[in-house]
C-alpha positions as CSV (number, residue, x, y, z in Angstrom):
1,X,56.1,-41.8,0.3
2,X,54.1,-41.1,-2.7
3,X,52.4,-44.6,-2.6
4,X,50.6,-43.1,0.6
5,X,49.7,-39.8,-1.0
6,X,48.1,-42.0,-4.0
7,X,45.7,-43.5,-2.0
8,X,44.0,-46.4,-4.6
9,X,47.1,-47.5,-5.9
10,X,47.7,-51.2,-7.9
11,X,50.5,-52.9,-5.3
12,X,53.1,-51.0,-7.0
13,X,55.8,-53.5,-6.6
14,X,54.2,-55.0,-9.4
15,X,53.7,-52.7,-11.8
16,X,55.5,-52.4,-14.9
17,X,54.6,-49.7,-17.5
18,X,56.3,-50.7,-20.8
19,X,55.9,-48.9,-23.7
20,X,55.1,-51.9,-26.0
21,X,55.8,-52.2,-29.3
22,X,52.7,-51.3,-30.5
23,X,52.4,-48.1,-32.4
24,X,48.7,-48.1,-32.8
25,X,46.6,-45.7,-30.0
26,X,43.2,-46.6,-27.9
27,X,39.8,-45.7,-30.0
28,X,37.5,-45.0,-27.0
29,X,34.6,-44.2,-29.9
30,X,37.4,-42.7,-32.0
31,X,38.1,-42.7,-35.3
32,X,41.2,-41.1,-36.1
33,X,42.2,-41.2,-39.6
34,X,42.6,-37.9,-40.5
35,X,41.0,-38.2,-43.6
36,X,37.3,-38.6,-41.6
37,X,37.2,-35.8,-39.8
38,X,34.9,-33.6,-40.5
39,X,36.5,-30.4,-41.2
40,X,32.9,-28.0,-41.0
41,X,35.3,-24.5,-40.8
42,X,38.7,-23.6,-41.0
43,X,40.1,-22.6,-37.9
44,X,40.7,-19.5,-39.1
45,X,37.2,-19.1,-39.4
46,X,36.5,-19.0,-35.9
47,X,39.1,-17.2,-33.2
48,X,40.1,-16.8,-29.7
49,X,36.1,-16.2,-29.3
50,X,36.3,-14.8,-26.0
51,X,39.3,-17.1,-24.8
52,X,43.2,-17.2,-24.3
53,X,44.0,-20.5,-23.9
54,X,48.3,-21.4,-23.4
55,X,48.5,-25.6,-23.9
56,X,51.8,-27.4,-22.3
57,X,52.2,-31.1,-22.7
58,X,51.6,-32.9,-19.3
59,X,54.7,-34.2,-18.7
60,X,53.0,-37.5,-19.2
61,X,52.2,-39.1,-22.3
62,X,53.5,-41.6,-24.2
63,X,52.5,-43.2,-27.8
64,X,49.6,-44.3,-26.4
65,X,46.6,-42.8,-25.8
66,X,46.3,-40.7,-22.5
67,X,42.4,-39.0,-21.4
68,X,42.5,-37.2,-18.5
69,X,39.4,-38.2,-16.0
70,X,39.1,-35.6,-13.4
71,X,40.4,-35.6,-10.3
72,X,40.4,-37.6,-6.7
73,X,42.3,-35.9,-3.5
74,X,44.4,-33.5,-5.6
75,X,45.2,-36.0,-8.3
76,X,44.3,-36.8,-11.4
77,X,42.9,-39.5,-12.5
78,X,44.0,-41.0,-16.0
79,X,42.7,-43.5,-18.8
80,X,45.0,-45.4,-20.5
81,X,45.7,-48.5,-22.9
82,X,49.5,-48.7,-21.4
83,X,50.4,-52.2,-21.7
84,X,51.2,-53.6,-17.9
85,X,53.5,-56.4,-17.7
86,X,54.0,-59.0,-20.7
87,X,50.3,-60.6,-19.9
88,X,48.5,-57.7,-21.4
89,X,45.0,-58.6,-22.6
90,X,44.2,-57.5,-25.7
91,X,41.0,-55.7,-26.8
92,X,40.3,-57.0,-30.1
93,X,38.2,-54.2,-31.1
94,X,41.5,-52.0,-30.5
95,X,44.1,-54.2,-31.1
96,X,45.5,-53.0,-27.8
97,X,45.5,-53.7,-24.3
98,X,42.4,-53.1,-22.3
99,X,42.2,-49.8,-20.7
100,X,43.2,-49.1,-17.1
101,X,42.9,-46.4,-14.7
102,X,46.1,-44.7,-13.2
103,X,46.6,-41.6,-11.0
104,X,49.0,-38.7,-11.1
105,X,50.3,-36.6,-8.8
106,X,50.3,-32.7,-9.7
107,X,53.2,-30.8,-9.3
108,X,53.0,-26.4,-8.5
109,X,53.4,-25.9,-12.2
110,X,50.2,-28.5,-13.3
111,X,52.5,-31.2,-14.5
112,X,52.1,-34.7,-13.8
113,X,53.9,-37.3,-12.3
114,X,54.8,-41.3,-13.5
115,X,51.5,-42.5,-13.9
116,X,50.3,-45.5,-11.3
117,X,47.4,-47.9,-11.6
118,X,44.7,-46.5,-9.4
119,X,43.1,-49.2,-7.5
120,X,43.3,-53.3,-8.3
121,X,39.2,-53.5,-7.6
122,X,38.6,-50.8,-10.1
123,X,40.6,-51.7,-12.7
124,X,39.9,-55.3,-14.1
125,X,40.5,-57.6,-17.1
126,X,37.7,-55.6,-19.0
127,X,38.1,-51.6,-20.2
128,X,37.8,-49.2,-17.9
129,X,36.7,-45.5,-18.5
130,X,36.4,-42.8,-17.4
131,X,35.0,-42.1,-13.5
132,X,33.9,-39.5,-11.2
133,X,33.5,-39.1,-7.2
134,X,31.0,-37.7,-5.2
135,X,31.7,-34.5,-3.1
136,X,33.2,-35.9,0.1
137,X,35.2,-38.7,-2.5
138,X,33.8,-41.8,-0.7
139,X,32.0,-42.9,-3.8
140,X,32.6,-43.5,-7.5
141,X,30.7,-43.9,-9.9
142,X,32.4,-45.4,-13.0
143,X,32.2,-46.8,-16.3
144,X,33.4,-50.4,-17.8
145,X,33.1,-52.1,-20.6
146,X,30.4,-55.1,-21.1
147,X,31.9,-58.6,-21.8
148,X,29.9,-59.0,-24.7
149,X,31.0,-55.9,-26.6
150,X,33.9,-53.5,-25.4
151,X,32.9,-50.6,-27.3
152,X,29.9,-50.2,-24.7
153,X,30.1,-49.1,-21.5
154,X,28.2,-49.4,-18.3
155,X,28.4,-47.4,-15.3
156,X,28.6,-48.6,-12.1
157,X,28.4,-47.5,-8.2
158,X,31.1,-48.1,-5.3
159,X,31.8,-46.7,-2.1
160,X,35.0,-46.8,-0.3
161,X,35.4,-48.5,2.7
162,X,35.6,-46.5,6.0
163,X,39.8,-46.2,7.3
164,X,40.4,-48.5,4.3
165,X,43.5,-47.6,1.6
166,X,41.9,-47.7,-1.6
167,X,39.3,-50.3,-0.6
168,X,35.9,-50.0,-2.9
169,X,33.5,-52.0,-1.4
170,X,29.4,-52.8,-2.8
171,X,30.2,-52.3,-6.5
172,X,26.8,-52.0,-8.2
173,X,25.7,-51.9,-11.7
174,X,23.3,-48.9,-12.0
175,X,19.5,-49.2,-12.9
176,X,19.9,-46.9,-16.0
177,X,21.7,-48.5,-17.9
178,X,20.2,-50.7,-21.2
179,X,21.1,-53.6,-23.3
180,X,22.2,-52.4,-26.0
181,X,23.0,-49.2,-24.9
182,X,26.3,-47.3,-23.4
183,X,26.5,-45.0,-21.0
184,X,29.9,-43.2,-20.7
185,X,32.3,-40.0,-19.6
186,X,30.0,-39.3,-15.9
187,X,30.7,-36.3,-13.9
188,X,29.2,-35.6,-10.7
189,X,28.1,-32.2,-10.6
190,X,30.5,-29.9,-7.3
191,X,27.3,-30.1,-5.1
192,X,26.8,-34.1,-5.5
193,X,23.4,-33.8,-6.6
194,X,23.3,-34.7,-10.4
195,X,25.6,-37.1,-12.5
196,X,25.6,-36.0,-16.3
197,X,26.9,-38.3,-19.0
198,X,26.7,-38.9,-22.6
199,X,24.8,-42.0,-24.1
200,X,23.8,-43.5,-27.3
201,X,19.9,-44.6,-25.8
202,X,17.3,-44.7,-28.8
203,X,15.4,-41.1,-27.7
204,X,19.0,-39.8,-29.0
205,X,18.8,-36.9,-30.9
206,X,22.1,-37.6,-32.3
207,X,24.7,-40.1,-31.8
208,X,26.0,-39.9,-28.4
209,X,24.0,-37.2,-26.7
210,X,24.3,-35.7,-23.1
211,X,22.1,-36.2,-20.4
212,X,22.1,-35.6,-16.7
213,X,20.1,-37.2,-14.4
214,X,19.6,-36.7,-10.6
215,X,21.2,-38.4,-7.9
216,X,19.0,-39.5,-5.3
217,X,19.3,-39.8,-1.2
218,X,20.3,-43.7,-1.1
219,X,23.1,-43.1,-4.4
220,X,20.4,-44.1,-7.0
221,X,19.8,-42.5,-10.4
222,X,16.4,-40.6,-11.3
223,X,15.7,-41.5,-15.1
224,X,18.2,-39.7,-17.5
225,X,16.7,-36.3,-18.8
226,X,18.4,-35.6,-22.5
227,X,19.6,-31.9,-22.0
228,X,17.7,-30.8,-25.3
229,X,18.4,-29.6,-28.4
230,X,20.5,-26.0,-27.5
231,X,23.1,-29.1,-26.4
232,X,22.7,-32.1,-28.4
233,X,22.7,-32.2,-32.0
234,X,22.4,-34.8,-34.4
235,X,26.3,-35.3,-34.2
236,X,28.3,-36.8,-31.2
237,X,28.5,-35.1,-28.0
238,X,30.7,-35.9,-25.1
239,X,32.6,-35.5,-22.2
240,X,30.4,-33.0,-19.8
241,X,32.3,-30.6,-16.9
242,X,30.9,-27.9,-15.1
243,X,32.6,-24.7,-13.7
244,X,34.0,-25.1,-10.3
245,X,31.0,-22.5,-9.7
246,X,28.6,-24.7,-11.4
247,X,27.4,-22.0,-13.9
248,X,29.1,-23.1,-17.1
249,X,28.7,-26.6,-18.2
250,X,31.5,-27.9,-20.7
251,X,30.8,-30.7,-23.1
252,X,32.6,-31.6,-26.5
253,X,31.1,-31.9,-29.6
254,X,31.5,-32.8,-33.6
255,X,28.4,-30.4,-34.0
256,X,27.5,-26.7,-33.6
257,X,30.0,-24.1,-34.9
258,X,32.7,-26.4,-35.1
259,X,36.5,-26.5,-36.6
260,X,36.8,-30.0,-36.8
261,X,36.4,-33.2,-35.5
262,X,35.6,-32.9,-31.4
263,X,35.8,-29.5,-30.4
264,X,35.2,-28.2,-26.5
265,X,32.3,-25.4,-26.0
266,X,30.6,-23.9,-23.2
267,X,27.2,-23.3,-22.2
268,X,25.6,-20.9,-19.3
269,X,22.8,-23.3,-17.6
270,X,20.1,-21.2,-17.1
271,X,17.2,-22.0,-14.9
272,X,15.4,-23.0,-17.3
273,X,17.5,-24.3,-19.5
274,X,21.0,-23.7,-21.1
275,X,22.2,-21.2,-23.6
276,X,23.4,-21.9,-27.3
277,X,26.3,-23.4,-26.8
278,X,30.2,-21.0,-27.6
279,X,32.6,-22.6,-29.2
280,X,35.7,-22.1,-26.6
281,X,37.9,-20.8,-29.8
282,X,41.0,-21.5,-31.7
283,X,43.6,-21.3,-29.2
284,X,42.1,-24.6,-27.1
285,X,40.3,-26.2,-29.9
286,X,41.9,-27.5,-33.3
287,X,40.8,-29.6,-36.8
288,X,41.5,-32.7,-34.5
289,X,39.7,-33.5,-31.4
290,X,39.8,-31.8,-28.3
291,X,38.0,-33.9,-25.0
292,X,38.1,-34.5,-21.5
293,X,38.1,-31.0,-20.3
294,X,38.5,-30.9,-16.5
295,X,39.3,-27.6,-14.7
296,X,41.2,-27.9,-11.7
297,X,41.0,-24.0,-10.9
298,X,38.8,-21.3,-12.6
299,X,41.0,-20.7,-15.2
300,X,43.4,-24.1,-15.7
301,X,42.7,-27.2,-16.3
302,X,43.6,-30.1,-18.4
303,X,42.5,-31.2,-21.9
304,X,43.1,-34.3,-24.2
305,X,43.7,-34.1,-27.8
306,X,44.9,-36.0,-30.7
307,X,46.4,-32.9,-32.6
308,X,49.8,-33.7,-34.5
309,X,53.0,-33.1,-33.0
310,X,51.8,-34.9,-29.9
311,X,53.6,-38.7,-28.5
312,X,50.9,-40.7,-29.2
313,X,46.9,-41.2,-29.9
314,X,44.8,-38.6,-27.1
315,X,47.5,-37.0,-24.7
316,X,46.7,-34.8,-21.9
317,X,47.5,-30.8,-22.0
318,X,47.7,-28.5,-19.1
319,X,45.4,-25.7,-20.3
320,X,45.7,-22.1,-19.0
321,X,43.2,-19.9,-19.9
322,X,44.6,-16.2,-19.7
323,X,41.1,-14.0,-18.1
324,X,39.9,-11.9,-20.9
325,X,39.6,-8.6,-18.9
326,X,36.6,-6.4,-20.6
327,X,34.5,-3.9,-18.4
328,X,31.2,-1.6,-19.3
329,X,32.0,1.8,-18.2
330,X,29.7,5.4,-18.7
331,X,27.9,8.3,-17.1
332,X,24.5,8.6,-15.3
333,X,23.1,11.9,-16.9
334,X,19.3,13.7,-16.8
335,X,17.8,12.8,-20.4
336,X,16.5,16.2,-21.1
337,X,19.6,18.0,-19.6
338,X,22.2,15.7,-20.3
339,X,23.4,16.7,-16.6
340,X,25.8,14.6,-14.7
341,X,23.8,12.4,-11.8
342,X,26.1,11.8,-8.6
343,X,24.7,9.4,-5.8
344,X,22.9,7.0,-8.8
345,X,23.0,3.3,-7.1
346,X,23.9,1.2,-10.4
347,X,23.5,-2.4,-10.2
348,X,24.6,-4.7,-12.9
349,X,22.5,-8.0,-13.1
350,X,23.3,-11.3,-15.4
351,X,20.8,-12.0,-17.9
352,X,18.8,-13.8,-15.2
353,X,18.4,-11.0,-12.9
354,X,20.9,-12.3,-10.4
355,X,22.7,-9.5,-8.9
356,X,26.5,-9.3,-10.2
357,X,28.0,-6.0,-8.3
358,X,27.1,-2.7,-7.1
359,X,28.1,1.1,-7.1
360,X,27.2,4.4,-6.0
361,X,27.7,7.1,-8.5
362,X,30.5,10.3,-7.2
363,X,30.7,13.8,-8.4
364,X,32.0,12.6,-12.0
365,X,28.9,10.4,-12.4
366,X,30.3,7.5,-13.7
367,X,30.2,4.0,-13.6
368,X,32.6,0.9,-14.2
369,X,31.8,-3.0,-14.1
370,X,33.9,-5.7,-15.4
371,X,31.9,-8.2,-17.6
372,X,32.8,-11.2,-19.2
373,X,32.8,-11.8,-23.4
374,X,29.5,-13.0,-24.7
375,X,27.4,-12.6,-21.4
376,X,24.4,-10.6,-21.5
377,X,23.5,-8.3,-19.0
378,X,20.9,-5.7,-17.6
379,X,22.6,-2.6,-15.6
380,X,19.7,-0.8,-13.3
381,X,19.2,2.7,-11.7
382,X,17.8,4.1,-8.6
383,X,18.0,7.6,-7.9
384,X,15.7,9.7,-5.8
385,X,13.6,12.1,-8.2
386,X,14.5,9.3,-11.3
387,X,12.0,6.5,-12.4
388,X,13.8,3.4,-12.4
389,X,16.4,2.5,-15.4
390,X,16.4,-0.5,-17.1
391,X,19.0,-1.1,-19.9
392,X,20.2,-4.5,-21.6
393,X,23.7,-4.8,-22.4
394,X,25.5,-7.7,-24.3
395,X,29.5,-8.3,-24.6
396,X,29.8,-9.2,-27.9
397,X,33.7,-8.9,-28.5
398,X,35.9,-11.6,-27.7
399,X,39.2,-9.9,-26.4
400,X,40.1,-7.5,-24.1
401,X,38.3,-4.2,-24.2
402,X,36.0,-1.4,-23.2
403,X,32.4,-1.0,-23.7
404,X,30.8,2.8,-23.6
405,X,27.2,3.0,-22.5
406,X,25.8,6.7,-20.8
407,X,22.6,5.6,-18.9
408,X,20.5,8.7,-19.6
409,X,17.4,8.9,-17.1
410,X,14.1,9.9,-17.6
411,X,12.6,12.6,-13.8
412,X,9.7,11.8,-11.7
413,X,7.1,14.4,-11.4
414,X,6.4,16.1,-7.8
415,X,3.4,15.5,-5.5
416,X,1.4,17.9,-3.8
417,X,0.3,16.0,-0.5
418,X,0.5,17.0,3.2
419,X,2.9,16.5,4.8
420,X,3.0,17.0,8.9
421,X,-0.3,19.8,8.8
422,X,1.3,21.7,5.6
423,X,0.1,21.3,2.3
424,X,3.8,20.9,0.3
425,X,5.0,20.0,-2.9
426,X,7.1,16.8,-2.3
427,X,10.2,15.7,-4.4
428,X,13.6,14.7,-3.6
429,X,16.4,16.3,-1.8
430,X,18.4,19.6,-2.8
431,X,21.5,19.3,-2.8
432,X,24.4,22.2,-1.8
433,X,28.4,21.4,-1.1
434,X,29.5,20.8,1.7
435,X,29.5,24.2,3.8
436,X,28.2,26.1,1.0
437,X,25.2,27.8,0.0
438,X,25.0,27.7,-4.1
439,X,23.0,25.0,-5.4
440,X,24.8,21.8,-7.3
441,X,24.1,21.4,-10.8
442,X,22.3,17.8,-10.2
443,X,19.5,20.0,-8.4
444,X,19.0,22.4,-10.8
445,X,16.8,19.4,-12.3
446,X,14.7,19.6,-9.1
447,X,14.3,23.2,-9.0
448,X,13.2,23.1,-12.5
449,X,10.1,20.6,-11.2
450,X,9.1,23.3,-9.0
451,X,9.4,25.5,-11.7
452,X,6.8,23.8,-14.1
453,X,4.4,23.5,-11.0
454,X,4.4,27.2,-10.3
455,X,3.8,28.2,-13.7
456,X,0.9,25.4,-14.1
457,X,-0.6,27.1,-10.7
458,X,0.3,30.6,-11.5
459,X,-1.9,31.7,-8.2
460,X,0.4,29.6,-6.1
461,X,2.8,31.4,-3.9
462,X,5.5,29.0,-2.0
463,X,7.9,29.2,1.2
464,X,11.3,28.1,1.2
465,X,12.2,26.0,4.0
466,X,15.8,25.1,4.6
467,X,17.4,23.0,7.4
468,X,20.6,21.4,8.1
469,X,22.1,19.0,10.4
470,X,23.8,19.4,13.8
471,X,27.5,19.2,13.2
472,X,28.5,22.5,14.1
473,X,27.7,25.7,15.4
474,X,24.0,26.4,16.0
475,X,24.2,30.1,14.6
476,X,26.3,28.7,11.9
477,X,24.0,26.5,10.9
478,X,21.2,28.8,10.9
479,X,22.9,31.6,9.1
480,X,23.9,28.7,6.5
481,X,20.8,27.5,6.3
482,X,18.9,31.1,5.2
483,X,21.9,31.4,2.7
484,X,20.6,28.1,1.5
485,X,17.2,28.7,1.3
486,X,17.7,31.9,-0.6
487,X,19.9,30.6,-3.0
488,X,17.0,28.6,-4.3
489,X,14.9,31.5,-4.7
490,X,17.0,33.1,-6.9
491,X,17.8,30.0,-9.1
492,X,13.6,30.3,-9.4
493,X,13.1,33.6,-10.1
494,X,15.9,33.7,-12.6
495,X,14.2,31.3,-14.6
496,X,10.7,33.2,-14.7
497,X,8.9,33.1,-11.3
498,X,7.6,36.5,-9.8
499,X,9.6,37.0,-6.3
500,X,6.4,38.0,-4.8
501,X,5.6,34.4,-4.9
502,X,8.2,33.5,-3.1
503,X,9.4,33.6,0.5
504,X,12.4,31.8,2.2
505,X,13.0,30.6,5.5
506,X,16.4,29.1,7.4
507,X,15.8,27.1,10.5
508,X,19.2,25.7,10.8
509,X,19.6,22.8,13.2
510,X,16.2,23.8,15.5
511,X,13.5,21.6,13.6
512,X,15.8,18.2,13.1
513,X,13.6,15.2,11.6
514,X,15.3,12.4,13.3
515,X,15.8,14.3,16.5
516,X,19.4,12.1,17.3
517,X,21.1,14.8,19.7
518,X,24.8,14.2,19.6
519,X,24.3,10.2,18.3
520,X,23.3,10.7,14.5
521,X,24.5,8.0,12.1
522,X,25.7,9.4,8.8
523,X,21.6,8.8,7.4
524,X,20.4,10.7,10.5
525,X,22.6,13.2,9.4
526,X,21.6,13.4,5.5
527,X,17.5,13.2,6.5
528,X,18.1,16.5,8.3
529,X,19.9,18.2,5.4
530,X,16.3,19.0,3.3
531,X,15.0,21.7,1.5
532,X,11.0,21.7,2.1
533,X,8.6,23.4,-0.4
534,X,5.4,24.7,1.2
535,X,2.2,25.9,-0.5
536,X,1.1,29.1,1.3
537,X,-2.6,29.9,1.5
């Protein structure tokens, strides 16, 4: 029975929803005459901006108001001024009845079910608003109107009894809260560790501001921290979500780049603070106000608005946001020979340096990562014989597309060191296809190292030393590995060096340098493929 599934349910038996005759909607802070809004850009003026949102009507609403209040054991939890029964009390600030909470079941498709009260302790003669539970959904914390004044709230602490049905036991009104002040629209953060909520207190910079402030070990509050100026502004902001990764917090505002009235935006939180706020665009947000965002996957959620064409004051929209698929693609290439650079590790890092993915450059050289609208990025390099890239990236196109962006990289100079009783110049690996003897274009940019030393020591005469692994036959190997070794004599002197400087020697599989026998991991293997550059006395 669905009065099981809905655990904190009103004794349903004697519930009556009526739709009153009232045609006037719930405030909550609200003004809605149309001709107050504040209409700062058309919406026109500011697009999808990075989103693609599709909005359904619930299922739900009715001509009262309906806020959506985020969700407890699949279900969502709903504000409303729905007049119950014929005793209704009256809010005379609103001319309607007080405000209750209800739940919803949600159906495969996101709509909702006939709304029922949600719990007979919870809701009370006084407004209720909106609510959110911690992690493990065995407390609430909660907001309700003062008796003196039902435009201001004050939030409160319960915890639900063990094996109870809908039980809250130890209400508490919270430390943090001030005469004078209200404290409304909490939301637990997915980890249970901070509560944020906007608030009217005096240090406001506007308004209603947000603020967040930490959730200590016994359920208490830490002093509310005002999120700052990238957030607040001297208009209203309200109604703060987060991501269900936590990376992105939600919040709406009359402020910032706005079309009108409340709009919804997004800002990364940083570790150190948050970025400037996005507006989330034209296809969520509309000259009306748009609250109570509350995503129930990564990409749909539900919204409340007031827009036209709707039953009532707020009602509640399932919104879809359709992924904006955009990637940044290119080719690692040498920046003097604008050759192509296979085996290149690229790693693509958010703007904090937090690794996002990974790939391994192939014979083509290039490199694909899907990013997401607005983000900025840094894309690194490492590549033996390379010095380290380093290149910022931002998305700044809201739909779906395709950024270009070659990496060009800038060589490492060789070393003359010893190296095992032989004085060599060192530098990374040549390279040869597989079973052949001609050297691969990427190496050619090594060669061309060894090139500049010999003519900068023009008295210095060289052997070629060329090994290979153990796959194979033996004389195979060895005959391979002379080919090998003389093909890189003749890319040298072809490009200037005297022959007599040179010498080349194959040694095949004799003089491995991870001696592995017949048990060589793939590594083993590619340490023992090497081309070593000996200065001769």
């Amino acid at each position: 029975m669905r009065t099981k599934v809905c655990l904190l349910v009103f004794l349903i038996s004697n519930i009556v929803l009526s739709q009153g005759t009232s045609n006037l909607i719930a405030s909550n802070h609200f003004s809605y005459n149309n001709s107050n809004l504040s209409l700062h850009k058309s919406s026109k003026s500011i697009d999808a901006n990075g989103f693609e949102f599709e909005l359904l009507d619930a299922g739900i609403n009715t001509k009262f108001s309906e806020i959506g209040s985020g969700f407890f054991r699949n279900k969502l939890i709903m504000v409303s001024s729905k007049k119950i029964g014929g005793l209704a009390k009256i809010d005379p600030n609103t001319n309607e009845a007080y405000k209750d909470l209800f739940c919803l079941d949600i159906s495969k498709n996101g709509r909702l079910s006939l709304p029922l009260l949600f719990s007979r302790i919870l809701n009370t003669n006084d407004s209720e608003d909106q609510l959110t539970f911690s992690p493990d959904q065995k407390t609430v914390y909660y907001t309700r109107s003062s008796k003196e004044n039902s435009l201001e709230y004050k939030l409160y602490k319960a915890v639900l009894e063990e094996d109870s049905h809908g039980n809250w036991i130890n209400e508490e009104l919270l430390s943090i809260n001030k005469e004078n002040v209200s404290i409304e629209n909490p939301y637990m953060s997915p980890k249970g560790d901070k509560i944020y909520f906007s608030s009217n207190m005096p240090e406001s910079i506007g308004g209603y501001d947000i603020y967040v402030s930490n959730i200590n070990e016994d359920g208490t509050l830490s002093s509310p921290e005002n999120l700052g100026r990238t957030i607040n502004t001297v208009k209203d902001e309200k109604y703060p979500s987060l991501s269900i990764d936590s990376k992105y917090l939600y919040f709406s505002s009359k402020g910032h780049n706005n079309i009108g009235g409340f709009d919804l935006f997004t800002s990364k939180i940083l570790r150190n603070g948050y970025r400037a706020p996005r507006n989330m665009g034209n296809t969520i947000n509309s000259e009306y106000d748009e609250i109570a965002y509350f995503l129930a996957a990564e990409n749909k959620g539900y919204v409340s608005s007031n827009r036209p064409n709707g039953k009532g004051g707020f009602d509640i929209y399932t919104a879809t946001n359709e992924e904006i698929i955009q990637t940044i693609e290119g080719k690692v290439l040498d920046l003097e020979t604008q050759i192509k650079l296979p085996n290149t590790l690229v790693i693509l890092k958010d703007e904090e340096g937090n690794e996002v993915a990974r790939q391994l450059t192939k014979e083509d050289a290039a490199y694909s990562f899907k990013v997401t609208p607005f983000e900025l990025y840094s894309i690194t390099t490492q590549k033996d014989g390379f010095k380290n890239g380093d290149f910022k990236f931002e998305a700044t196109r809201g739909y779906n597309t395709s950024y270009n962006k070659d990496l060009e990289l800038l060589t490492t100079k060789p070393v003359i060191a010893e190296v095992e009783d032989e004085l060599r110049i060192v530098l990374e690996n040549i390279y040869f296809d597989f079973n052949k003897w001609n050297v691969k274009e990427e190496s050619t940019i090594s060669l061309n190292k060894i090139i500049k030393v010999l003519k900068e020591h023009p008295e210095m005469k060289l052997v070629i030393n060329a090994h290979t692994d153990n796959k194979g036959r033996a004389s195979y190997n060895l005959g391979l590995s002379k080919k090998r070794a003389a093909s890189a004599v003749k890319y040298l002197v072809k490009n200037g060096i005297s022959k007599d400087r040179l010498q080349s020697k194959g040694y095949g599989e004799s003089k491995p340098k991870i001696d592995c026998k017949k048990k060589c991991s793939e590594n083993d293997l590619q340490v023992n493929r090497r081309v070593e550059f000996v200065i001769l006395d």
